[in-house]
Structures are given as structure tokens and as C-alpha cells.
C-alpha positions in Angstrom: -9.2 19.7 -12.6 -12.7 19.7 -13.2 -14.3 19.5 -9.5 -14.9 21.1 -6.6 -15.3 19.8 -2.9 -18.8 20.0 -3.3 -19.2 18.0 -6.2 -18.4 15.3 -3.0 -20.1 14.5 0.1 -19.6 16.3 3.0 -16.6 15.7 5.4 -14.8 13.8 2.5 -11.6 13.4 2.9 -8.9 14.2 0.4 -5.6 13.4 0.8 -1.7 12.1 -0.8 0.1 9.1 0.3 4.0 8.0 0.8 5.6 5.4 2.7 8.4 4.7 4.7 11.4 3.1 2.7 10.4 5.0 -0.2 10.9 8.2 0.8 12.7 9.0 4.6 16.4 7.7 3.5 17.3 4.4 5.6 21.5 5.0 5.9 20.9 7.2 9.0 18.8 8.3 12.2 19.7 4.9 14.1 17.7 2.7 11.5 18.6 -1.4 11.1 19.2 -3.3 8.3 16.2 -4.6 6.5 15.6 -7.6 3.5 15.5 -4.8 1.0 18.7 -3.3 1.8 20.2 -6.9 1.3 17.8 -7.4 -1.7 19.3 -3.7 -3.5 22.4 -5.7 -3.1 21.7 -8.4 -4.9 22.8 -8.0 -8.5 19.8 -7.9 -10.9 17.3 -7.7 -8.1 16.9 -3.7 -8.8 16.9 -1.8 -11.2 20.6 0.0 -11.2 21.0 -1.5 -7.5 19.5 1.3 -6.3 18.7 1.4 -2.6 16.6 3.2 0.0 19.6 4.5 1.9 19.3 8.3 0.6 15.5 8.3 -0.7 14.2 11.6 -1.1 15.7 12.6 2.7 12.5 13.1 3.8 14.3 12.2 7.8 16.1 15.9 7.6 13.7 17.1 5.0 10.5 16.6 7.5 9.6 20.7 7.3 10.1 21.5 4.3 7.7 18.5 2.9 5.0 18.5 5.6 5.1 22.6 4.1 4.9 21.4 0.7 1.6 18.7 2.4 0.0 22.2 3.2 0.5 23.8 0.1 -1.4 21.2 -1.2 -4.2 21.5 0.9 -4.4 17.9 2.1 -7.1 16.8 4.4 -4.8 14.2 5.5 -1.8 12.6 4.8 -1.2 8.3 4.8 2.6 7.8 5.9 4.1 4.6 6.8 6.6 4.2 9.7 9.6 1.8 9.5 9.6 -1.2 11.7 13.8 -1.0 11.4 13.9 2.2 12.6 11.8 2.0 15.5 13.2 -1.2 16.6 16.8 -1.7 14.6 16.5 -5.6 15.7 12.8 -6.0 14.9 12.5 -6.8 18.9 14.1 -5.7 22.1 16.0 -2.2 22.0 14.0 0.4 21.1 15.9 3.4 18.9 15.0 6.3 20.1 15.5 8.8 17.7 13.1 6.6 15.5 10.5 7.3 17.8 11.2 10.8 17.9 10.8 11.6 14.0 7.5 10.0 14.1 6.8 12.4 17.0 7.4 15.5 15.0 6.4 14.3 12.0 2.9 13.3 13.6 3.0 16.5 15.8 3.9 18.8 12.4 0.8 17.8 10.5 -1.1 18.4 13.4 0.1 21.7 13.8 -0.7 22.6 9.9 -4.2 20.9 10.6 -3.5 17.5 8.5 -5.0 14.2 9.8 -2.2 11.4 10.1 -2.9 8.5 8.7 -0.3 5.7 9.4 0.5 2.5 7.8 2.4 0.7 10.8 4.7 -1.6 7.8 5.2 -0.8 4.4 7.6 -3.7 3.1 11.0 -3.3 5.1 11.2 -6.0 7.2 14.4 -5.9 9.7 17.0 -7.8 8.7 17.7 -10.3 12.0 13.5 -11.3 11.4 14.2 -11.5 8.1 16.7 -14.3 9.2 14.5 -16.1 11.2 12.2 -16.9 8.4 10.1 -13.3 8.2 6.9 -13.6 7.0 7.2 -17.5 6.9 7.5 -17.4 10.4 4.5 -18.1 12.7 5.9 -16.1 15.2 6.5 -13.0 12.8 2.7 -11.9 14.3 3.6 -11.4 17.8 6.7 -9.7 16.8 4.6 -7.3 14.6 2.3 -7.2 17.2 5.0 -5.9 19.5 6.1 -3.2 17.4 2.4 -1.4 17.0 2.0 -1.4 21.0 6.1 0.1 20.7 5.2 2.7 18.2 1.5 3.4 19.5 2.3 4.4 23.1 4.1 6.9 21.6 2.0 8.4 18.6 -1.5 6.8 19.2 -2.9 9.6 21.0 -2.8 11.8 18.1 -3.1 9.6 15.1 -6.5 10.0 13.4 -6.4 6.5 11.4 -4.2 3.6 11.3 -3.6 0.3 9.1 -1.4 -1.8 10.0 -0.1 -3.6 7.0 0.0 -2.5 3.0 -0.9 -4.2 0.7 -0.4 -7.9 1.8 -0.8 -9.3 -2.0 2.7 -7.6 -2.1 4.0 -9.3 1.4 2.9 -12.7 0.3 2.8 -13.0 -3.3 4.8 -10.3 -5.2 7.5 -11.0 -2.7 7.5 -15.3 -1.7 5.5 -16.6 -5.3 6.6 -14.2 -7.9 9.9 -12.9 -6.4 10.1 -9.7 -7.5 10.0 -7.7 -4.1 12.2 -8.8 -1.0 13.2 -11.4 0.3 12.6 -12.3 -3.5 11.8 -16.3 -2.8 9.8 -18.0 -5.5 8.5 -21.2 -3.1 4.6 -22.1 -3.0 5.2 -23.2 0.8 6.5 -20.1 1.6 3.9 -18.0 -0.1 1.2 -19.8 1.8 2.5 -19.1 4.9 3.2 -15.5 4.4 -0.1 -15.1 2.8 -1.7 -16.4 6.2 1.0 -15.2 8.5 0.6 -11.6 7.3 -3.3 -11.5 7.7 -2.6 -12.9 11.4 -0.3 -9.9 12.0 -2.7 -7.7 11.3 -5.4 -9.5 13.3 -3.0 -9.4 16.4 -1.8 -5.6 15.8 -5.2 -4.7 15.8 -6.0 -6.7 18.9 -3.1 -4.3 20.6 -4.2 -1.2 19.0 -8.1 -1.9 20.8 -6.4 -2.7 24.1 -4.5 0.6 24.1 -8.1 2.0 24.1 -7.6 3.4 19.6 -9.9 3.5 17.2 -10.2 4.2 13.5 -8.2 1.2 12.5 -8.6 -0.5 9.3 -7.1 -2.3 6.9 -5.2 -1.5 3.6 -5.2 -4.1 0.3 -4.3 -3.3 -3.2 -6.4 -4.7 -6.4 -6.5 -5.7 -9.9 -9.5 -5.7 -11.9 -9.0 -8.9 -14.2 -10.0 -10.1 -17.3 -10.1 -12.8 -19.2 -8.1 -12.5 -22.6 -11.2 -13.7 -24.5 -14.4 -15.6 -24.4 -13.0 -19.1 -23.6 -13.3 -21.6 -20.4 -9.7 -21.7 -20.2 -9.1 -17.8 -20.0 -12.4 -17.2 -17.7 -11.1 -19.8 -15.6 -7.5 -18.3 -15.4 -9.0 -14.6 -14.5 -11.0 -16.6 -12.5 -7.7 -17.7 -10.4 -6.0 -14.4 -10.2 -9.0 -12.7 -9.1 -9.3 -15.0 -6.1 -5.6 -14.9 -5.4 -4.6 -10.6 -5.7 -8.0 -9.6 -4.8 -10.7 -12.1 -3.2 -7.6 -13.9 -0.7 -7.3 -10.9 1.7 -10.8 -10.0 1.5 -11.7 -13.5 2.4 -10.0 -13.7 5.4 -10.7 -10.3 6.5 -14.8 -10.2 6.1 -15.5 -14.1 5.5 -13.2 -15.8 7.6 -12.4 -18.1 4.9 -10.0 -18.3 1.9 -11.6 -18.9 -1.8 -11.0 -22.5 -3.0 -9.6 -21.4 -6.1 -6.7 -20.3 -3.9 -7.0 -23.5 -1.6 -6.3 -25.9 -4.6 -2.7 -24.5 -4.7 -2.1 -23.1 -1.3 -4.0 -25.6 0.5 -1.7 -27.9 1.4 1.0 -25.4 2.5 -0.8 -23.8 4.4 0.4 -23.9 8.0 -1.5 -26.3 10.6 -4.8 -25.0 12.6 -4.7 -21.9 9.9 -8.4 -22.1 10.1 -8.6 -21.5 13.6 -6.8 -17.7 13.0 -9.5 -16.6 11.7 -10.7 -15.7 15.2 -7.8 -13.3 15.1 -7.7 -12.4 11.4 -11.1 -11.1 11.2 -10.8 -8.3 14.0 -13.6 -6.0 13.5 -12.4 -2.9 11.4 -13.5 0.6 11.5 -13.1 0.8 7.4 -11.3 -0.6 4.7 -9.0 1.0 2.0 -8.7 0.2 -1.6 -5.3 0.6 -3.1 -6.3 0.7 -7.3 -4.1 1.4 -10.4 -4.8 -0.8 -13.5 -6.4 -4.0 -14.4 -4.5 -6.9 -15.7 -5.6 -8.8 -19.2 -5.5 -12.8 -18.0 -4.5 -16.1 -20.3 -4.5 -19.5 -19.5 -0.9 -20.8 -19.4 -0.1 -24.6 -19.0 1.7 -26.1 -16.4 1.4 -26.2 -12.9 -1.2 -23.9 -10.9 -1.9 -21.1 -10.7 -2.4 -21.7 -14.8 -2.4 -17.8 -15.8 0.0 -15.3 -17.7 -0.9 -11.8 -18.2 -0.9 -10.3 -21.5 -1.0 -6.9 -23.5 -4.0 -5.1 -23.0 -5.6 -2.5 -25.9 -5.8 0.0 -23.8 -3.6 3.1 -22.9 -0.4 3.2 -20.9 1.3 4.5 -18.0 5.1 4.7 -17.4 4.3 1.4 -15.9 3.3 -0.2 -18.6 0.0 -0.6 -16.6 -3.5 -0.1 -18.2 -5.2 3.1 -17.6 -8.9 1.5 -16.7 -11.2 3.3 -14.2 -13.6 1.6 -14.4 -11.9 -0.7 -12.4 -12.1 1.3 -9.3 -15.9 2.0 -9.6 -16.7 -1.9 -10.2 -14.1 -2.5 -7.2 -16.0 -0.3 -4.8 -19.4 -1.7 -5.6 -18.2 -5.3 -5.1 -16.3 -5.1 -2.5 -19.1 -3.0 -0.5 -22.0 -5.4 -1.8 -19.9 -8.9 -1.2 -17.7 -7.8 1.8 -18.1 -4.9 3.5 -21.6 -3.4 3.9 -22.0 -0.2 5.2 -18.2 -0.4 6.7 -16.7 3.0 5.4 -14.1 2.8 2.6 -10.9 4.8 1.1 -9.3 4.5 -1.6 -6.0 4.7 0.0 -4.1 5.4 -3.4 -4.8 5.9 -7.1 -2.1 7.4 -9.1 0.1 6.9 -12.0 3.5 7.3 -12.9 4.8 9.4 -15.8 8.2 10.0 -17.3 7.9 13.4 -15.7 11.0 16.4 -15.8 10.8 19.8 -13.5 8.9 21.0 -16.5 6.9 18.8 -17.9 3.4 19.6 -18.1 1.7 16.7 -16.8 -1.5 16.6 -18.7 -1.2 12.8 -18.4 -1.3 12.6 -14.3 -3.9 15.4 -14.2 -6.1 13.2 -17.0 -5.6 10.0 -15.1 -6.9 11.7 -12.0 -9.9 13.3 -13.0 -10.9 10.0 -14.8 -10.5 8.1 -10.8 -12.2 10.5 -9.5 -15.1 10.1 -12.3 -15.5 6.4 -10.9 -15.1 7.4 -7.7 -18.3 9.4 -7.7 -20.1 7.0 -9.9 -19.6 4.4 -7.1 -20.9 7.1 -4.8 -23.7 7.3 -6.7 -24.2 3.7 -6.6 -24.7 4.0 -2.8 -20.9 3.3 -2.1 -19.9 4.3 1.7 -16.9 6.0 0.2 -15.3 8.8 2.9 -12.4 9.8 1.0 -9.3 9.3 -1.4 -5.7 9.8 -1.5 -3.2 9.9 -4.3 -0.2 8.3 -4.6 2.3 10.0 -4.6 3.6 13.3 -2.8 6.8 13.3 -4.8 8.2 11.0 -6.7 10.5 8.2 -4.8 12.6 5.0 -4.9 10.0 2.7 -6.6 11.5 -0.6 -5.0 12.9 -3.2 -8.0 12.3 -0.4 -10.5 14.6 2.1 -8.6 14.1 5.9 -9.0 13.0 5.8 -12.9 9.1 5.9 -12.3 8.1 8.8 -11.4 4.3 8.7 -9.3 4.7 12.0 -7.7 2.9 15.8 -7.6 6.2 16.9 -6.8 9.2 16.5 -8.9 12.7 15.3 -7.4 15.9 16.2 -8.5 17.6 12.5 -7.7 21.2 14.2 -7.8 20.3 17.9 -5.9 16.9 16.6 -4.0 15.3 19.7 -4.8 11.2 19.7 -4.8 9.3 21.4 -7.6 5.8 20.7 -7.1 4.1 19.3 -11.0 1.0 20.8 -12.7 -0.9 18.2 -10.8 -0.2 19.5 -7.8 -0.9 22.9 -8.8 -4.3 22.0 -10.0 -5.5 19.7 -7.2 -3.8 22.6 -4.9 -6.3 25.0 -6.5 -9.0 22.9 -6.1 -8.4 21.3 -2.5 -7.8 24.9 -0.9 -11.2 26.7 -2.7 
């Protein structure tokens, strides 16, 4: 790894990335049912119908990984908590012993000098919400809402950041449009309202969050730099489209209090009445914003109904993904977003990684590669007069990787799937060597 911390500016912050579902093991500690329990279940939903149930036992495993977080030499460390687990019914009784791991696992990073950084909702909605529409469901922000004042009495004291939702192209899209995460609906009406119901959760959690007296809260959205398959109208246009619906959507409502009308031509008309007067709500004022950035996607035009795109094979290399390695895209994503949206607001990029078809042994050139090349970007956009305060990689070990199941491997650490034994990778070992000089 060809840097050192003070190849950065001062007080950066360096740090790794997990999330709830992914990683804790849902089958025990008191936790509910959630969508993607129901999802595993359905056949041809995941890959292997592989669940979240056992994870990489990171509930009775808590020591032994936050160790493995100081090995590393992490500044700070993003975690997600599970709404399910903290409240089994999504309202109402409160499981205890949810709230308790989050207490040691809060109160263990503090003690090895780590910052917490929590992501109140990673993506496993409870079950009985799930049944009452979830994210299509109006209400679904005053439940949400709920569940940060539940969980933030207990930890807020002694949290340094928190976001309260990942990635909401995921929530809405991914999961109501294209179908491929939980609840796995492809319906435009239903995409439009959890595209907008999911921004309004995060306007009233952070609403709670400033009346419990926090700070440091921001927000968390993933991108895709996109472009066109060629020099046409009809391609430009397309990566036009998906640029406005992954990218320029959440940004909109979050910094411009309005929603691009490439978006509005499909969505429009779904959307749910007096949407435009959450933007009140939606555009809570943030402390910073974090950049989730893997790949860019190569865009088409495709006939038929809108949205009118279709991605297609890009030149460029691969990761186990079958994503683009392109870091250019995270440079160019930093300067826009800071020139069109955010100003002098501070940004993260909350993850950057790649997975690799990684064994105990393997020696991981590719991750370490992919890394340095991020981090390349990272301080050109610093250079560009980006207020960028730090970065985190995804992941601390590898994990269940939702539809895909436990095949793609993200992590620094290796995991045995059949012994769960952690053997951290050459990446870890080199950004280890560099994060603790």
C-alpha cells in the first residue's frame, strides 16, 4: 500500500464498514422475523437459499472481531443495527438483549479507541411492517422514526456519527422496481412511494435524533457513474435517465428539495399525494454526507416503456461482481456532488471495496490494487478542493451478500463459511501496516 497518513489531511479518518444482517447471525439473541428471512425462502430469490440466520456470528463473536477492528488500526468503524432485533415487532415491545449487544458492541470500540459509526437500517425490515405495506407505507416514517429515539436513548451518548438509512436506491429501487432485493416487488407505484417514503424516514429520524440533543448525523447514498454506450441521443438520453434515478433522486431531495424530472416523467404520477410538501422534513439539515462508490455502469437505450435503459458490458476490468473497476468515478462523484449539492458540507466515502474470489491463502493483489487506485481518486478530489474527512472500506470480513449468498467475497478478513474461522487477507495486513505507522 503505497501511502501514508500523511499523504492525507489531518484528522482524516480511516475506517472499514459492515452491516447488520450481513454479518451478526439473525436466528438468535431475541431477533424478529424480517422480509429477507421470508425472501431467502423464496425459491430462486437467493442464491442457494442462503439466509442471514448464522452470518458470520458476529452476536457471540463481538470480541474477537472488534479485536480483529484493532488490529487493523481503524479510526472508526460504520456498523448497522437491526431494527428486528431491537424491536422484534418493528413497534411496541422492546427486546432487550438487542439493545444490550449494541451496548457492548458500542462500549468495546470505545474501549479500543474506535469511533462508532452507525447506520440505524441496513435493509431488514421486520416482518409484521413488512405486512403492512413496508416501505410503501406512509406511516413506515413514524415507525422508523420510533425505532432511532428506541435505540438512541440507549447508545446516543457515545455514538460519534450516525445515518440513518443505507443506501436508499437499494430500499426503493433494487428492491420495489427491479426486484432483486426484499420484498422483491417489481411495481412502478410501489417504487415511487418507497423512493419518497424512505427519504421521509430519514427526514423524521433525524428530526428525533436533534431533539435528543445528537449531532454528527448525516446521510448515506450509494452511486453509479454512468455512461452512455456511445455517442448517440438515444444512449446520452438513457445515461441521462439512470443518472437522475440511482444517483441525482436522493441527492435531490436531500440538498434541493426537489426530485429531477427525468425521474418525475415515470414516478410522477405515483407518487403519493402532498409528496411535495415532505420536503420540509426530507431536507433536515445534515452534518455531512457519505458516498457509497464501486463501479460505473455502461447505459443503452432499450425500447418499451420508461425508464428506456439496459446496461451493457463495459471494456474495462472486472471484479468478482462482474462490476467495472473505474476510479475515476469516485473522484468525478466527489467533485459533483460537492460543487452541485453539498458545498462545504463534509463528505465520506462510507465504502469502496471489491470483491474477489478470495481463499485463506490467496494473495489478494487484486483488493490491495483496487484500493490504492480509490484512494488515488480520493486525493485527486482532495486536491480539487473536495471537503473530504475520511473513508471506509467495505468490508471487515467477508459476509452473506444478500441475493448472491456467501460466494462474493468483499472482506480483509477471510471466513471459513463451514468452521467461521477469521484469517485476516493481505489487504488487511497492508492497510494494518499503514493505518498503525
Amino acid at each position: 500500500m503505497q501511502f501514508t497518513r500523511s499523504d492525507f489531511p489531518e484528522g482524516f479518518v480511516f475506517g472499514t464498514a459492515t452491516s447488520a444482517y450481513q454479518i451478526e447471525g439473525h436466528g438468535f439473541g431475541g431477533a424478529g422475523a424480517t422480509h429477507w428471512d421470508s425472501f431467502a425462502a423464496t425459491p430462486g430469490n437467493v442464491a442457494r437459499g442462503e439466509n442471514g440466520a448464522l452470518a458470520c456470528d458476529h452476536y457471540h463473536r463481538l470480541e474477537e472481531d472488534l479485536d480483529l477492528l484493532a488490529g487493523l488500526g481503524a479510526d472508526a468503524y460504520r456498523f448497522s443495527t437491526s431494527w428486528a432485533r431491537v424491536l422484534p415487532e418493528g413497534r411496541g415491545q422492546v427486546n432487550e438483549a438487542g439493545l444490550d449487544f449494541y451496548d457492548r458492541l458500542v462500549d468495546g470500540l470505545l474501549t479500543r479507541g474506535i469511533k462508532p459509526a452507525v447506520t440505524l437500517y441496513h435493509w431488514e425490515l421486520p416482518s409484521p411492517l413488512a405486512d403492512l405495506g413496508g416501505w410503501r407505507n406512509r406511516d413506515i416514517a413514524g415507525w422508523f422514526a420510533d425505532f432511532a429515539e428506541v435505540l438512541m436513548r440507549r447508545i446516543g451518548d457515545r455514538v460519534w456519527s450516525v445515518a440513518p438509512i443505507n443506501e436508499p436506491w437499494c430500499v426503493g429501487w433494487l428492491s420495489h422496481f427491479d426486484g432483486y432485493h426484499a420484498p422483491g416487488l417489481r411495481d412502478i407505484r410501489a417504487t415511487a412511494r418507497a423512493m419518497h417514503h424512505v427519504l421521509l424516514a430519514h427526514g423524521r429520524a433525524i428530526q428525533v435524533m436533534r431533539g435528543l440533543g445528537m449531532s454528527n448525523l448525516g446521510a448515506v447514498c450509494n452511486f453509479e457513474w454512468s455512461t452512455p454506450a456511445n455517442g448517440g441521443e438515444a444512449a446520452t438520453r438513457a445515461a441521462t435517465t439512470y443518472d437522475a434515478i440511482y444517483n441525482r433522486f436522493f441527492l435531490g431531495g436531500l440538498f434541493k428539495r426537489a426530485y429531477p424530472t427525468e425521474v418525475l416523467v415515470g414516478l410522477g404520477a405515483h407518487l403519493p399525494d402532498g409528496w411535495q410538501e415532505d420536503f420540509e422534513t426530507i431536507a433536515a439539515p445534515l452534518d455531512w454526507l457519505g458516498l457509497n462508490y464501486y463501479t460505473r455502469k455502461v447505459i443503452d437505450h432499450a425500447p418499451g416503456p420508461w425508464p428506456n435503459y439496459q446496461e451493457v458490458e463495459g471494456p474495462l476490468e472486472k471484479t468478482q461482481m462482474g462490476w467495472e473497476v473505474y476510479p475515476d468515478g469516485l473522484r468525478d462523484f466527489l467533485i459533483r456532488t460537492a460543487t452541485e449539492y453539498t458545498g462545504d458540507l463534509p463528505l465520506y466515502v462510507t465504502e469502496n471495496g471489491m470483491a474477489n474470489a478470495d481463499t485463506h491463502n490467496t494473495p489478494d493483489t487484486a483488493r490491495i490494487t483496487y484500493l490504492e487506485q480509490h484512494l488515488g481518486a480520493v486525493q485527486e478530489a482532495i486536491a480539487a478542493g473536495v471537503p473530504l474527512h475520511g473513508y471506509f472500506t467495505w468490508s471487515l470480513m467477508d459476509n452473506y451478500e444478500w441475493a448472491l449468498g456467501y460466494e462474493k467475497r468483499f472482506g480483509l478478513v477471510h471466513v471459513d463459511f463451514e468452521t467461521l474461522e477469521r484469517t485476516p487477507k493481505a489487504s488487511y495486513q497492508a492497510l494494518a501496516k499503514w493505518w498503525r505507522a
